[in-house]
MIDOSE-1310 file (N, C-alpha, C; in nm, 2 decimals, decimal comma, always signed):
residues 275
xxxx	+1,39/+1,63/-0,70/+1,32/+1,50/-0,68/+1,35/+1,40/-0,79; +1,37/+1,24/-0,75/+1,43/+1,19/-0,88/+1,28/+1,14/-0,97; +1,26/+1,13/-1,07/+1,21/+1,11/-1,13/+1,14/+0,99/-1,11; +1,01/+0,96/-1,13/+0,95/+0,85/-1,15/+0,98/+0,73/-1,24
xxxx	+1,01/+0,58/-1,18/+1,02/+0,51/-1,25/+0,92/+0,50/-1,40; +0,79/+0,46/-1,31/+0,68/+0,50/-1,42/+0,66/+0,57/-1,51; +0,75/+0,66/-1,52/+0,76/+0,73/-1,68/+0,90/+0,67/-1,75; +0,82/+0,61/-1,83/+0,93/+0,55/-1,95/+0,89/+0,61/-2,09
xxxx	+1,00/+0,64/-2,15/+0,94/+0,67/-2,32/+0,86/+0,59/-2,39; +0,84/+0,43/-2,34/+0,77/+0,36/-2,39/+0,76/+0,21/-2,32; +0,60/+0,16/-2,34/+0,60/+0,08/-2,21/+0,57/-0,06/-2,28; +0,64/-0,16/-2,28/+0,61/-0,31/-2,36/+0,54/-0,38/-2,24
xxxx	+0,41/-0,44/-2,33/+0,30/-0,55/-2,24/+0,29/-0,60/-2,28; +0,38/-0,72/-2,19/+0,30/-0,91/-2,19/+0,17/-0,91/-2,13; +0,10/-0,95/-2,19/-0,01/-0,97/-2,11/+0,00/-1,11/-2,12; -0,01/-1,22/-2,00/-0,04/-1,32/-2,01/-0,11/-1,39/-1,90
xxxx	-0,24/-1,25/-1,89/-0,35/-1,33/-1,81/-0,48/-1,43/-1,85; -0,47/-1,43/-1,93/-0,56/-1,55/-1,99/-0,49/-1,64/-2,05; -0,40/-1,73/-2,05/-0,36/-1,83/-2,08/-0,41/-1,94/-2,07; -0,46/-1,94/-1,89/-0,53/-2,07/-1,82/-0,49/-2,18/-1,76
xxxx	-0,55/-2,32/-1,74/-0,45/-2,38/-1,65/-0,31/-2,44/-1,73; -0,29/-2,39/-1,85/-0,20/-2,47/-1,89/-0,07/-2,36/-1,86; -0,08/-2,28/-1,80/+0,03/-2,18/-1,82/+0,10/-2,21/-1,64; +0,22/-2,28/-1,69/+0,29/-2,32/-1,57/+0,31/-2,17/-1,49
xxxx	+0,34/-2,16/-1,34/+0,42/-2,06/-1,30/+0,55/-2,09/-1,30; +0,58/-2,21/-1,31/+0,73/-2,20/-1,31/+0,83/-2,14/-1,44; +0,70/-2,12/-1,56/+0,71/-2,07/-1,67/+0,73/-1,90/-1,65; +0,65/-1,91/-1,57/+0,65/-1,73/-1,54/+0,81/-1,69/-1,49
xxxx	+0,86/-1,71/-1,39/+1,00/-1,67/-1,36/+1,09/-1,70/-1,46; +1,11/-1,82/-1,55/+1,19/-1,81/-1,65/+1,17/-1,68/-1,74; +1,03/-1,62/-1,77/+1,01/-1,52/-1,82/+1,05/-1,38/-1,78; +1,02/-1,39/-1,67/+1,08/-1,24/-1,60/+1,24/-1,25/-1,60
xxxx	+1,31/-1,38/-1,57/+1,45/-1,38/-1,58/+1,49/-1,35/-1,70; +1,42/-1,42/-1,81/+1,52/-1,36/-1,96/+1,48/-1,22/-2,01; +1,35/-1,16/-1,94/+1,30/-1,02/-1,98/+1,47/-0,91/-1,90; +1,46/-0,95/-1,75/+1,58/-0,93/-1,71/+1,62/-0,89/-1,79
xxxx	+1,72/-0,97/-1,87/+1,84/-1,00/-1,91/+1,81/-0,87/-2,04; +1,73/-0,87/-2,10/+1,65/-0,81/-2,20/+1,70/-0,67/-2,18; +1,63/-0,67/-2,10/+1,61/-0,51/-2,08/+1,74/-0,44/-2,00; +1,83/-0,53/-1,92/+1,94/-0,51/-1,83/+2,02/-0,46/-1,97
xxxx	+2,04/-0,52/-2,08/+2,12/-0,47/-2,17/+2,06/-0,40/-2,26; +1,93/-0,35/-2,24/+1,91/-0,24/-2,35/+1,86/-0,31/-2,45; +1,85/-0,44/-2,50/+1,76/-0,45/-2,60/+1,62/-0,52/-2,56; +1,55/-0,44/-2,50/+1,43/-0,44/-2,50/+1,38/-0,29/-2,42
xxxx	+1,26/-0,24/-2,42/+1,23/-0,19/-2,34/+1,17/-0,19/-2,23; +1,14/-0,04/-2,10/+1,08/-0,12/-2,00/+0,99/-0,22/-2,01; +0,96/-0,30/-1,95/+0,79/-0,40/-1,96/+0,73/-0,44/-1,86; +0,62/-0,43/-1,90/+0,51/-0,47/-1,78/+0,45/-0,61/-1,85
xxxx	+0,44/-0,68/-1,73/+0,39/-0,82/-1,76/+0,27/-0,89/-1,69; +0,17/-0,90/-1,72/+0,07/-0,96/-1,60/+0,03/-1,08/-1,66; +0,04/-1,19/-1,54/-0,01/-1,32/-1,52/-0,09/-1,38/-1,44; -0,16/-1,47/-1,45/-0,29/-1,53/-1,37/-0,22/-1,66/-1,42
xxxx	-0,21/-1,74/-1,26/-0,18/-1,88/-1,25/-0,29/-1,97/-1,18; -0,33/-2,09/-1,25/-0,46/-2,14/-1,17/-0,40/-2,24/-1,09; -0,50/-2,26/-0,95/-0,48/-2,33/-0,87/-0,32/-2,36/-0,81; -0,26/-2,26/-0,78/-0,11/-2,33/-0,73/-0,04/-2,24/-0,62
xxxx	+0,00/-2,30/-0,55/+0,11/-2,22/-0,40/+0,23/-2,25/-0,44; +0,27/-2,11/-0,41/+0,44/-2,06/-0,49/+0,50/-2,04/-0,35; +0,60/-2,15/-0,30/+0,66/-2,12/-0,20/+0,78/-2,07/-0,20; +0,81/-1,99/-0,06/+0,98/-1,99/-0,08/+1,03/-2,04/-0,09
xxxx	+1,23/-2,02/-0,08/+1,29/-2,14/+0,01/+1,27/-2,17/+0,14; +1,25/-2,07/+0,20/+1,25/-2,10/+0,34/+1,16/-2,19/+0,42; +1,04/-2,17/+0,27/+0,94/-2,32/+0,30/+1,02/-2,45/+0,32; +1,09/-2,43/+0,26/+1,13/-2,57/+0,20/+1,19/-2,65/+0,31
xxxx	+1,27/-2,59/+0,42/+1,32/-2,63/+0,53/+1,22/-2,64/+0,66; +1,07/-2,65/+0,61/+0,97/-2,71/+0,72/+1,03/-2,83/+0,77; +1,00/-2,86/+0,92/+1,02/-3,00/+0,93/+0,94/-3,10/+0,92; +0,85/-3,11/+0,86/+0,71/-3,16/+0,77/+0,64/-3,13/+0,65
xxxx	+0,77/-3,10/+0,57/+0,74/-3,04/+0,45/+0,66/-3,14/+0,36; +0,66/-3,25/+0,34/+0,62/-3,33/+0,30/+0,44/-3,31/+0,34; +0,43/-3,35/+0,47/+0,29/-3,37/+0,46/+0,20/-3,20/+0,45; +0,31/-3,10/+0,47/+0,24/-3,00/+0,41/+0,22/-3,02/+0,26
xxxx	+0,30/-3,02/+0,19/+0,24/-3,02/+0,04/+0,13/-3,14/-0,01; +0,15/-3,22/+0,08/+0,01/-3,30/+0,07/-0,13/-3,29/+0,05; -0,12/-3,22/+0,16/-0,22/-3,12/+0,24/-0,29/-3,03/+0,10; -0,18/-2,94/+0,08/-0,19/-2,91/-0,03/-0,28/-2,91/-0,19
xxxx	-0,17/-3,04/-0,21/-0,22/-3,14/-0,32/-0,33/-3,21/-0,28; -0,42/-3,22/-0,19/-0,54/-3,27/-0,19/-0,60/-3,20/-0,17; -0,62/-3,09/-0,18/-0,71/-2,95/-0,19/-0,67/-2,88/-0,34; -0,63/-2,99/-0,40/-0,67/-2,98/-0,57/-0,51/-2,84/-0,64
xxxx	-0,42/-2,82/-0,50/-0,34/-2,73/-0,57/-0,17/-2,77/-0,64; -0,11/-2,72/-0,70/+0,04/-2,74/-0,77/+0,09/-2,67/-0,65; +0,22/-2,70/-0,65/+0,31/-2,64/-0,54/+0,46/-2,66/-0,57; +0,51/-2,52/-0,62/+0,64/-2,51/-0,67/+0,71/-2,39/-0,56
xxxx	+0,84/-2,39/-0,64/+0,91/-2,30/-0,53/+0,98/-2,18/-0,63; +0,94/-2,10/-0,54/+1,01/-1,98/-0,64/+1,14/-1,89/-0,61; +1,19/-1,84/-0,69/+1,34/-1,78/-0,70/+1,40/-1,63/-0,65; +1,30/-1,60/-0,64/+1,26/-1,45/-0,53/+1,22/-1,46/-0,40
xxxx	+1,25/-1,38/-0,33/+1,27/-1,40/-0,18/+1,09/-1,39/-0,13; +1,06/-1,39/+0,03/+0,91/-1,44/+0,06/+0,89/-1,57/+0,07; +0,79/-1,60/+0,15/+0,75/-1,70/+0,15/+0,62/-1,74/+0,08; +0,51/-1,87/+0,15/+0,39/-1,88/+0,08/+0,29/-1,83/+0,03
xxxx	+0,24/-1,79/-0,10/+0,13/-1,77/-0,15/+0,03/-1,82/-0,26; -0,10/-1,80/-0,22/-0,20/-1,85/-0,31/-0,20/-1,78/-0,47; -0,16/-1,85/-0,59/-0,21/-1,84/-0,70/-0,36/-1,89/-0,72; -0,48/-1,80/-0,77/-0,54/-1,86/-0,86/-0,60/-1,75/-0,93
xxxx	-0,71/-1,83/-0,98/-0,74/-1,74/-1,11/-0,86/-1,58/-1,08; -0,84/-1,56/-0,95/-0,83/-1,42/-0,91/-0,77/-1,30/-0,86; -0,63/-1,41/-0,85/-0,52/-1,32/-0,79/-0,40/-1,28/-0,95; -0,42/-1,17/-0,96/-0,39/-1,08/-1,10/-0,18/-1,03/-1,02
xxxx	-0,09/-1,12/-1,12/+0,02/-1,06/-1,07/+0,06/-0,96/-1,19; +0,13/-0,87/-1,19/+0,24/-0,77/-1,23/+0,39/-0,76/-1,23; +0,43/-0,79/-1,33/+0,59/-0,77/-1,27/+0,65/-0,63/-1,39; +0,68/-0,51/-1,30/+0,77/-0,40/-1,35/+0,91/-0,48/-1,41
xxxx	+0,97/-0,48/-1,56/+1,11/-0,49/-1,57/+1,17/-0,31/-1,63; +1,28/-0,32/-1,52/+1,33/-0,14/-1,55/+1,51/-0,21/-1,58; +1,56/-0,14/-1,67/+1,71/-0,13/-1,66/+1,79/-0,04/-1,57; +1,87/-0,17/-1,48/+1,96/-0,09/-1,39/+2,06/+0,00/-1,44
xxxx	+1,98/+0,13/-1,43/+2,12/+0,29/-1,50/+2,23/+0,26/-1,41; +2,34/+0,30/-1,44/+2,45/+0,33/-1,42/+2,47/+0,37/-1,24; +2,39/+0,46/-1,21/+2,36/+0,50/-1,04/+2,27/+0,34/-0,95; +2,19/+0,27/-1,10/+2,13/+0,17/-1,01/+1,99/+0,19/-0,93
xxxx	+1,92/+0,10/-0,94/+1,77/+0,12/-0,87/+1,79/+0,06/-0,72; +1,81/+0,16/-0,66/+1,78/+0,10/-0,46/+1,68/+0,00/-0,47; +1,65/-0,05/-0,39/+1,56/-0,13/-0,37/+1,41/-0,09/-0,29; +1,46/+0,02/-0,22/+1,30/+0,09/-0,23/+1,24/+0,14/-0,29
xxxx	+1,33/+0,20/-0,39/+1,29/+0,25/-0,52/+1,20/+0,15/-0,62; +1,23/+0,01/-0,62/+1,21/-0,04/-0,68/+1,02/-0,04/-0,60; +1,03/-0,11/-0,51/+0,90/-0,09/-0,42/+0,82/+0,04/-0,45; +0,89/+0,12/-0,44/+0,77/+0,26/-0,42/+0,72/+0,28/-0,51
xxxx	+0,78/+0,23/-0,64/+0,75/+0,21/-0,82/+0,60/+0,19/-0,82; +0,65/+0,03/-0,75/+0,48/-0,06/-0,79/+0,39/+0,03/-0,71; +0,41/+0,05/-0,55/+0,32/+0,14/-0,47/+0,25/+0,27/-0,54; +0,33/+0,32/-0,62/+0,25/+0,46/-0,65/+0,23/+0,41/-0,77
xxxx	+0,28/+0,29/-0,87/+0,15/+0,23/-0,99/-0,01/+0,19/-0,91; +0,02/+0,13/-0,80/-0,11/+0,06/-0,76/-0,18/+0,20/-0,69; -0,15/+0,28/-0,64/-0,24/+0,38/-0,61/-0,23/+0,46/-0,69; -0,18/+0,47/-0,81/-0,22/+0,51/-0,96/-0,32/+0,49/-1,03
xxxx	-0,35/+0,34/-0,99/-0,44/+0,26/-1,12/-0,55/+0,29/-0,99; -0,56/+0,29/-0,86/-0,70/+0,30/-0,80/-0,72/+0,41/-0,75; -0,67/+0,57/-0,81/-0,72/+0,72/-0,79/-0,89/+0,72/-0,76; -0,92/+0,64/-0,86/-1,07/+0,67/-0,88/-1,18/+0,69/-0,80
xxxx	-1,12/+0,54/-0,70/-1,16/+0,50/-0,57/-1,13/+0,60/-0,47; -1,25/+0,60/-0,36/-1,19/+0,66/-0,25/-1,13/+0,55/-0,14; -0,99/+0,51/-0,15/-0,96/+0,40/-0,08/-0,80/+0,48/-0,06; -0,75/+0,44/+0,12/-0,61/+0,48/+0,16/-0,51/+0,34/+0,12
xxxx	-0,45/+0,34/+0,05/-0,36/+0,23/+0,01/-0,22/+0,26/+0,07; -0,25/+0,17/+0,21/-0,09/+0,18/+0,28/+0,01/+0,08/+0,27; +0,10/+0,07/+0,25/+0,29/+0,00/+0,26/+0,30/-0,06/+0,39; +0,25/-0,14/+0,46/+0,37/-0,20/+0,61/+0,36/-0,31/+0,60
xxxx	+0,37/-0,42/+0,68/+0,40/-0,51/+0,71/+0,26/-0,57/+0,79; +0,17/-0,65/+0,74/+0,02/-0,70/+0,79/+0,07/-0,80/+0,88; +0,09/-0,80/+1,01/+0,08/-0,92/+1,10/+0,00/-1,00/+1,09; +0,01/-1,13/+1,06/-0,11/-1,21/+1,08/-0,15/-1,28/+0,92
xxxx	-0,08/-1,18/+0,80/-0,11/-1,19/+0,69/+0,03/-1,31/+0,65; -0,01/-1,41/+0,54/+0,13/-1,53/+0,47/+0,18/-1,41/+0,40; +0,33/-1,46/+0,38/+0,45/-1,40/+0,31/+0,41/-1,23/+0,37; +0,45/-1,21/+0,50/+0,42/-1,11/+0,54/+0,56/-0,98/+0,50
xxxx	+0,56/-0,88/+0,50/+0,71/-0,81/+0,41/+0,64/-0,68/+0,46; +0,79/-0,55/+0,46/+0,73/-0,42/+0,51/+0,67/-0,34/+0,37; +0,59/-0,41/+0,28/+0,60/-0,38/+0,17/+0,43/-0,44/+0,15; +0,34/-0,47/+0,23/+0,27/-0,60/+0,21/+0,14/-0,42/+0,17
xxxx	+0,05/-0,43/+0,07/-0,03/-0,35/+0,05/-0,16/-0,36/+0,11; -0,21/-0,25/+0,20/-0,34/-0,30/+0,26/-0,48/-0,16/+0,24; -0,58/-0,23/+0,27/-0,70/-0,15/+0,31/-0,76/-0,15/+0,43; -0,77/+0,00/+0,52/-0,85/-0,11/+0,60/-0,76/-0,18/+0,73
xxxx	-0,65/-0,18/+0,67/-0,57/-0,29/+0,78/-0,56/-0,41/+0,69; -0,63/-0,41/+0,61/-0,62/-0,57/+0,52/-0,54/-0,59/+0,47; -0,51/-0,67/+0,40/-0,39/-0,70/+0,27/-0,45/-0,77/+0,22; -0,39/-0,69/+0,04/-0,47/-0,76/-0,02/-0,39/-0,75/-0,17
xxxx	-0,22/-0,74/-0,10/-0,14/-0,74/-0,20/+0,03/-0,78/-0,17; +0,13/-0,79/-0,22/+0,24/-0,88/-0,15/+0,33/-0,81/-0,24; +0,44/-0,79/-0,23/+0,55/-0,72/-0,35/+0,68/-0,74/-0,35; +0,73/-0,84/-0,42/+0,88/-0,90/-0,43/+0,99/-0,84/-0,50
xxxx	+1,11/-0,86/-0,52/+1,21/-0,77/-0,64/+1,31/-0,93/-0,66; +1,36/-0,90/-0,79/+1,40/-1,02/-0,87/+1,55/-0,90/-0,91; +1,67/-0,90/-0,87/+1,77/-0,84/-0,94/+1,89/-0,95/-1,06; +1,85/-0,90/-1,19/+1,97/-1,04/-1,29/+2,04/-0,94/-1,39
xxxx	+2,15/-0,96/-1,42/+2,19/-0,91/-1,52/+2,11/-0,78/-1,56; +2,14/-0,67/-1,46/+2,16/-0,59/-1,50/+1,98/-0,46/-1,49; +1,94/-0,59/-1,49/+1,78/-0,61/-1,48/+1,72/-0,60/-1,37; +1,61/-0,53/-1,30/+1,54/-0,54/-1,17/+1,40/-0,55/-1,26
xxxx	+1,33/-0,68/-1,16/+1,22/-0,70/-1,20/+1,17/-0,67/-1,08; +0,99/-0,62/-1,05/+0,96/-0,55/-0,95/+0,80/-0,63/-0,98; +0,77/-0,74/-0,85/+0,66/-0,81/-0,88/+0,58/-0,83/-0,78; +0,43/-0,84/-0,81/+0,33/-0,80/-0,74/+0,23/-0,88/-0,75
xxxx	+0,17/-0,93/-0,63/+0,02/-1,07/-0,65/-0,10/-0,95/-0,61; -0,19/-0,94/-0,68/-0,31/-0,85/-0,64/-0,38/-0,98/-0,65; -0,52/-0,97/-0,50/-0,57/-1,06/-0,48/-0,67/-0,95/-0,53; -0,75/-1,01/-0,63/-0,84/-0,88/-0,70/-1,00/-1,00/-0,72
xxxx	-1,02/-1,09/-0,72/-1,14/-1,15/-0,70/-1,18/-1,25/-0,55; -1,27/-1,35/-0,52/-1,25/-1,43/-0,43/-1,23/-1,36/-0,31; -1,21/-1,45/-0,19/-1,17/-1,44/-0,06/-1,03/-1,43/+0,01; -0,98/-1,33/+0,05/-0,86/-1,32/+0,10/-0,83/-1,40/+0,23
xxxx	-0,95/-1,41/+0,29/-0,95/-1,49/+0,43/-0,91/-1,61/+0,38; -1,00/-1,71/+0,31/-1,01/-1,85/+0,27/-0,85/-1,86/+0,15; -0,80/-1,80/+0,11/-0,62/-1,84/+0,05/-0,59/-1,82/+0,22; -0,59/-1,72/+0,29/-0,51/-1,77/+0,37/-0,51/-1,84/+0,45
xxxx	-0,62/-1,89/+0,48/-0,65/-2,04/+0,59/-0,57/-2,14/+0,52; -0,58/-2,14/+0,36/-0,51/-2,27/+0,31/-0,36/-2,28/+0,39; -0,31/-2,12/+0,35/-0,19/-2,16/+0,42/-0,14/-2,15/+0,54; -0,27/-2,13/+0,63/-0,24/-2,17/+0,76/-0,22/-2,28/+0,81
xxxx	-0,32/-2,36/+0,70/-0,31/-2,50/+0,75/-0,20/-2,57/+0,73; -0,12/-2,52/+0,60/+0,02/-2,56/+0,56/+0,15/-2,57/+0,64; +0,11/-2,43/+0,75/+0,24/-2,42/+0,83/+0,18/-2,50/+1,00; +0,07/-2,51/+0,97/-0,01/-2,60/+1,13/+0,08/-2,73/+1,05
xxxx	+0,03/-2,82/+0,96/+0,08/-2,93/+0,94/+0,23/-2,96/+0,89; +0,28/-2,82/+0,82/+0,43/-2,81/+0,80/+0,54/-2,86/+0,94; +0,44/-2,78/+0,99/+0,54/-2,75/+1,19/+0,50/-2,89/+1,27; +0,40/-2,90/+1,26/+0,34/-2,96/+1,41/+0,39/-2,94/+1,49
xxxx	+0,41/-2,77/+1,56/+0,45/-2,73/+1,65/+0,59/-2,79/+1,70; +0,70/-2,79/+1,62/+0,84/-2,80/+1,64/+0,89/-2,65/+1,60; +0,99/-2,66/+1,73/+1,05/-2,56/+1,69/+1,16/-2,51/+1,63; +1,18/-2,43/+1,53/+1,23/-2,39/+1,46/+1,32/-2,27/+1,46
xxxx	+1,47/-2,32/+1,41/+1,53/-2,14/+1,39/+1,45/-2,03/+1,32; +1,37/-2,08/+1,18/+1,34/-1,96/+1,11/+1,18/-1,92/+1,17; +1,11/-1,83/+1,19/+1,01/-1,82/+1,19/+0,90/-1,78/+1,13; +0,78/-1,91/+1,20/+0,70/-1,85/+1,01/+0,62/-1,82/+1,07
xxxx	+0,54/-1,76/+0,93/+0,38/-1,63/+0,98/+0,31/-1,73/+1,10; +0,21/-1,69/+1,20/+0,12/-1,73/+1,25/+0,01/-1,66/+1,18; -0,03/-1,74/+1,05/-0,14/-1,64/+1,00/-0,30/-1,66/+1,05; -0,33/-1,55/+1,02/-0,49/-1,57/+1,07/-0,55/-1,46/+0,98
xxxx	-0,66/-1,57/+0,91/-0,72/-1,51/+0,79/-0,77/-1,44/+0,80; -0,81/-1,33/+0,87/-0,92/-1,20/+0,92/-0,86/-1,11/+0,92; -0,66/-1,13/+0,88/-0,61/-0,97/+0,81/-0,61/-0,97/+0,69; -0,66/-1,06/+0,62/-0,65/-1,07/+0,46/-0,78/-1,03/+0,38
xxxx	-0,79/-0,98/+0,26/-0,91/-0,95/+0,17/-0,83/-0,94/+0,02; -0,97/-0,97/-0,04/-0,91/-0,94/-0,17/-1,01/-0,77/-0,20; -0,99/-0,74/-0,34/-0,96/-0,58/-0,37/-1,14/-0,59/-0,41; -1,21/-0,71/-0,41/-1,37/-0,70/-0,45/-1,45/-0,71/-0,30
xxxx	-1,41/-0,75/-0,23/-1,43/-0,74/-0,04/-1,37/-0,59/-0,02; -1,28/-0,53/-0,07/-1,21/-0,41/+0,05/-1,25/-0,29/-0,07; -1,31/-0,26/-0,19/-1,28/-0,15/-0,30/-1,41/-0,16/-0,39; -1,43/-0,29/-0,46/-1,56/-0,24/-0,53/-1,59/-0,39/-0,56
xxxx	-1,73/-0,41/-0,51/-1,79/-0,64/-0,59/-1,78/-0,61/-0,72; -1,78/-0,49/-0,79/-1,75/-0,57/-0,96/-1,64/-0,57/-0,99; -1,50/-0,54/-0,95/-1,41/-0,52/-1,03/-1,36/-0,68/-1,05; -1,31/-0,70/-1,15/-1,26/-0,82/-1,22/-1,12/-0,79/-1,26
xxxx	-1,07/-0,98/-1,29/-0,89/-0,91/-1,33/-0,87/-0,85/-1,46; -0,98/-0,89/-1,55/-0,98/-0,77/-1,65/-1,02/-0,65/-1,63; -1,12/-0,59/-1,55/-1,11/-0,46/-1,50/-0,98/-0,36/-1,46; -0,92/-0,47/-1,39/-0,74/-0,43/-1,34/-0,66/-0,38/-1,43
xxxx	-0,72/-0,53/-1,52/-0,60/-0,49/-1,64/-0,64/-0,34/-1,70; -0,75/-0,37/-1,72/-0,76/-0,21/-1,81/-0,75/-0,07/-1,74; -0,73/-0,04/-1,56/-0,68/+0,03/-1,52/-0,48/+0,03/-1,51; -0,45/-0,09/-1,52/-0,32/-0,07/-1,53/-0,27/-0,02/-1,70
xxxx	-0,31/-0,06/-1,78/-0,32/-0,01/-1,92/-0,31/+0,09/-1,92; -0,45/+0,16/-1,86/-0,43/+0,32/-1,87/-0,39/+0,39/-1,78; -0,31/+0,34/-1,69/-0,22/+0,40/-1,59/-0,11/+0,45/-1,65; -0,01/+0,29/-1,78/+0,12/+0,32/-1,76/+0,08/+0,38/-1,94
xxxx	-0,04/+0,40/-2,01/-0,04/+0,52/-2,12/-0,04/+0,69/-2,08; -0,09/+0,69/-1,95/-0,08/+0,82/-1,85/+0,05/+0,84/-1,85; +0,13/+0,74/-1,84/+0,27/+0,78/-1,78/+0,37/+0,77/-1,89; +0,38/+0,76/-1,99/+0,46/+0,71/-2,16/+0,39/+0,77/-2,27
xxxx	+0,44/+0,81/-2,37/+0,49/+0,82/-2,52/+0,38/+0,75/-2,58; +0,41/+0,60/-2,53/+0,34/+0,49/-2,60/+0,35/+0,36/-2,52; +0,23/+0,28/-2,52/+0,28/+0,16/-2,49/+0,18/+0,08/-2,58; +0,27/-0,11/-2,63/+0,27/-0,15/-2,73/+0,24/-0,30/-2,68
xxxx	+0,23/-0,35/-2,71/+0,16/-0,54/-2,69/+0,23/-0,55/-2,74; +0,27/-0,76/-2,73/+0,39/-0,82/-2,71/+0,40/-0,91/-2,69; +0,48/-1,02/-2,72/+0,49/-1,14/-2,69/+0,66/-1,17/-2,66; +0,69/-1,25/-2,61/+0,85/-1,32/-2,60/+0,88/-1,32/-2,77
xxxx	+0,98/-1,23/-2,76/+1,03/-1,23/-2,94/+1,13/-1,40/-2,95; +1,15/-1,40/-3,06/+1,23/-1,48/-3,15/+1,36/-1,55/-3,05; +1,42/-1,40/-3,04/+1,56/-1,34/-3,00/+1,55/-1,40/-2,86; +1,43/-1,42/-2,81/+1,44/-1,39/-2,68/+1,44/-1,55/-2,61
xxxx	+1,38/-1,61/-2,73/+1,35/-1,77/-2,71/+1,44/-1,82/-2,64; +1,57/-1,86/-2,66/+1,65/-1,98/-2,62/+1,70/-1,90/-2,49; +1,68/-1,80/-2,48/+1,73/-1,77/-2,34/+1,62/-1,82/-2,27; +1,51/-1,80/-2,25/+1,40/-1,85/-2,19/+1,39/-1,97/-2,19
xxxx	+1,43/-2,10/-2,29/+1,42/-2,24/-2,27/+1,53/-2,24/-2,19; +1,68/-2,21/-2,21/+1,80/-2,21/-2,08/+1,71/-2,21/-1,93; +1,65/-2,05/-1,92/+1,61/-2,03/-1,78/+1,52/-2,09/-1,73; +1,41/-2,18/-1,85/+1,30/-2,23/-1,78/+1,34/-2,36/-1,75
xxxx	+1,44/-2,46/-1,82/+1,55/-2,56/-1,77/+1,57/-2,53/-1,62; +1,66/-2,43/-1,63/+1,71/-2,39/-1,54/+1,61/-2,41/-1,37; +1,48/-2,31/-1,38/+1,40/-2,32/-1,29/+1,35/-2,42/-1,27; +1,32/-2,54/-1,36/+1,30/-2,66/-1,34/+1,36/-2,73/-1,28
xxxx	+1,47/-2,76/-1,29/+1,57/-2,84/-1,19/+1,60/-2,81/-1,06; +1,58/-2,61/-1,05/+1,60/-2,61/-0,93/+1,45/-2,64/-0,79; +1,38/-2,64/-0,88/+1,24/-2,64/-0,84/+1,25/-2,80/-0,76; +1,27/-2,89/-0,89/+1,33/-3,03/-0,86/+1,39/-3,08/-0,71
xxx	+1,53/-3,00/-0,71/+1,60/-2,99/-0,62/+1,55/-2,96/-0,46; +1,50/-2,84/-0,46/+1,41/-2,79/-0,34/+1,33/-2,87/-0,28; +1,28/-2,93/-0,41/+1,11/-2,99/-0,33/+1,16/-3,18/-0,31
């Protein structure tokens, strides 16, 4: 049996959930892109990164080709949210400051990480960090739930989790939105409304969710009313010391700077471009 990703000799953590509203997301993918790059070549170790972004919907591309995209993000922006577009595949989802993300960065060995591999990683981290609980945490595809994927994490039938992969230089980043405070129903109404007013019922080659918020929940609705995104944090903490040597806190080193201003340039213009 091959080995678990989750066991690394040593586990580097960004934490960068308390930052607050000043911490862009479009800041965030420049970061996972240069960690990429980081770790694809060996000078860094694996790392785990978690971020909390306030108030903002991170769309796909595929958003972007609404035929009313405009008065969707309106829509949006007058319900008080930022709306950028992100570089990893999926469509719409709610950032705010109860949905707790994760992104796994592992270096692609020589044989290379499949792509389910990369998936079943975060799956058996997340029903790692919630043993404690008596809850069945299943993998499919939630009909009815935004950025729906055969990967979408549920309770219950709920969802109440989403799981992307980012492959750069060498690098597979493996990322995850946990809706762990608030209402899972009420994010997804928002973006129901987005693709009602995105569409106004024109039809379209690509097809988007028909969501309906009553498959959605967050992890304080489906698992336990106190857990918090710092509660999270400190079950993922001591999930990935269960699984490593050591793991160590961290910030973007020195070294790592100007690649990060390149990529966050970078995501900037293309963000520009899209929208």
């Amino acid at each position: 049996m091959t080995e678990s990703l989750l066991h690394q000799p040593s586990w580097r953590i960004i934490d960068q959930s308390t930052l607050g509203y000043q911490f862009d997301a479009l800041q965030s993918f420049a970061i996972d892109d240069t960690l990429c790059a980081f770790v694809g070549k060996g000078e860094s170790v694996a790392t785990a990164r978690t971020w909390v972004h306030h108030q903002t919907i991170v769309l796909g591309i595929q958003d972007t080709k609404l035929p009313y995209l405009k008065e969707g993000i309106e829509l949006l922006e007058s319900m008080g949210y930022r709306v950028i577009v992100r570089n990893s595949g999926g469509l719409a989802v709610v950032l705010d400051e109860g949905v707790l993300n994760i992104s796994l960065i592992f270096p692609e060995s020589e044989k290379g990480i499949d792509i389910n591999r990369g998936y079943d990683t975060m799956l058996e981290l997340i029903r790692k960090m919630f043993a404690g609980y008596e809850v069945d945490i299943v993998a499919r595809e939630i009909v009815g739930s935004y950025c729906p994927g055969s990967y979408d994490l549920s309770i219950d039938g709920k969802k109440f989790a989403g799981i992307s992969q980012r492959r750069l230089r060498n690098g597979v980043a493996v990322q995850i939105y946990l809706g762990v405070t608030g209402s899972g129903s009420e994010r997804a109404e928002i973006i129901r409304q987005f693709y009602e007013v995105g569409l106004k019922g024109a039809e379209t080659k690509f097809v988007y969710p028909e969501v309906k918020p009553e498959t959605m929940a967050s992890l304080t609705e489906l698992v336990d009313p106190n857990l918090t995104v710092q509660t999270v944090m400190l079950l993922l903490l001591q999930t990935l010391k269960n699984e490593s040597e050591q793991i160590f806190a961290s910030q973007l080193l020195e070294t790592e700077m100007p690649l990060f201003e390149k990529n966050y340039m970078r995501v900037l213009e293309r963000n520009q471009k899209a929208l």
